[in-house]
N, C-alpha and C positions, 0 to 999 in steps of 0.2 A: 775556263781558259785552258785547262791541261788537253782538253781535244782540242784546240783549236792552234794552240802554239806548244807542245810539248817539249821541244827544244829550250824554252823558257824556264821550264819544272823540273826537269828532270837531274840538273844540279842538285838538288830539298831531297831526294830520296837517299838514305845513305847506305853506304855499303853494308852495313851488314843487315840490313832490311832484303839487297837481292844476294844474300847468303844464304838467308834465314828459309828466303821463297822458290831460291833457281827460277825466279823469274827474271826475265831482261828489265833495263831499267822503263823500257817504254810500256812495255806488257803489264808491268806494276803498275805504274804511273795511270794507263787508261784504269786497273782493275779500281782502285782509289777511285779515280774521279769519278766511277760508275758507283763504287760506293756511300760518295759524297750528296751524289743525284738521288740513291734511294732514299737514305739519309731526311734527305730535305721533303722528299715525298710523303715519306713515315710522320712525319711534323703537321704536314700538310694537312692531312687527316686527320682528324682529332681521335677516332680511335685506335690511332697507333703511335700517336703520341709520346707518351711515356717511353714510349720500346726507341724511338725514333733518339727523341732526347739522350736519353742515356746511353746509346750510339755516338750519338753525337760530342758528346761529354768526351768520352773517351778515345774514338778517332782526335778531336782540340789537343788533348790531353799530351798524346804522342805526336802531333804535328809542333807544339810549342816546345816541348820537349827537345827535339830534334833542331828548330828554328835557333834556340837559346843555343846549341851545339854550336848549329853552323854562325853564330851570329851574328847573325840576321834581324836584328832588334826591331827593325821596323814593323818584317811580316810578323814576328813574336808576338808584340804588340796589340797588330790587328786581331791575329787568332786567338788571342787573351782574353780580347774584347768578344768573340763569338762565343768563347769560352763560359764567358760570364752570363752571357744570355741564355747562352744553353741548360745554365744551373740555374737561371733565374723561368727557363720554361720550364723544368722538370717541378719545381717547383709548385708553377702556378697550376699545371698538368694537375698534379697530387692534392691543391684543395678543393677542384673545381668537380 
């Protein structure tokens, strides 16, 4: 959804995220969502798996983080819930 209506998202990024970067907030915002995409790709394939997940863990990590900031309990929530599942693939990753 952030390529497709960025003006929607780009509220969630917070300043000092484009401090940190000297990026603009749209420039971040796509560089994320392209990160989001490998992300899920890395998942996709089970031998990247692992690398994917704990990616993934951590991008939730700072998205919830940030969400609980702005509070935004709803999207918190959700990402909480993606959260949990990411800890519950890394997991399944590591006995299988």
């Amino acid at each position: 959804m952030a390529f497709l209506t960025p003006e929607a998202w780009v509220s969630f990024i917070p300043s000092f995220a484009l401090k940190l970067t000297g990026l603009s907030s749209d420039t971040l915002l796509y560089v994320l969502a392209g990160l989001e995409v490998a992300i899920a790709l890395m998942m996709l394939f089970w031998s990247f798996a692992r690398f994917g997940f704990a990616l993934a863990i951590l991008v939730l990590i700072l998205l919830v983080g940030t969400e609980v900031a702005h509070r935004s309990w709803d999207i918190a929530a959700r990402d909480f819930a993606l959260l949990t599942a990411a800890a519950y693939g890394t997991w399944r990753s590591m006995i299988l």
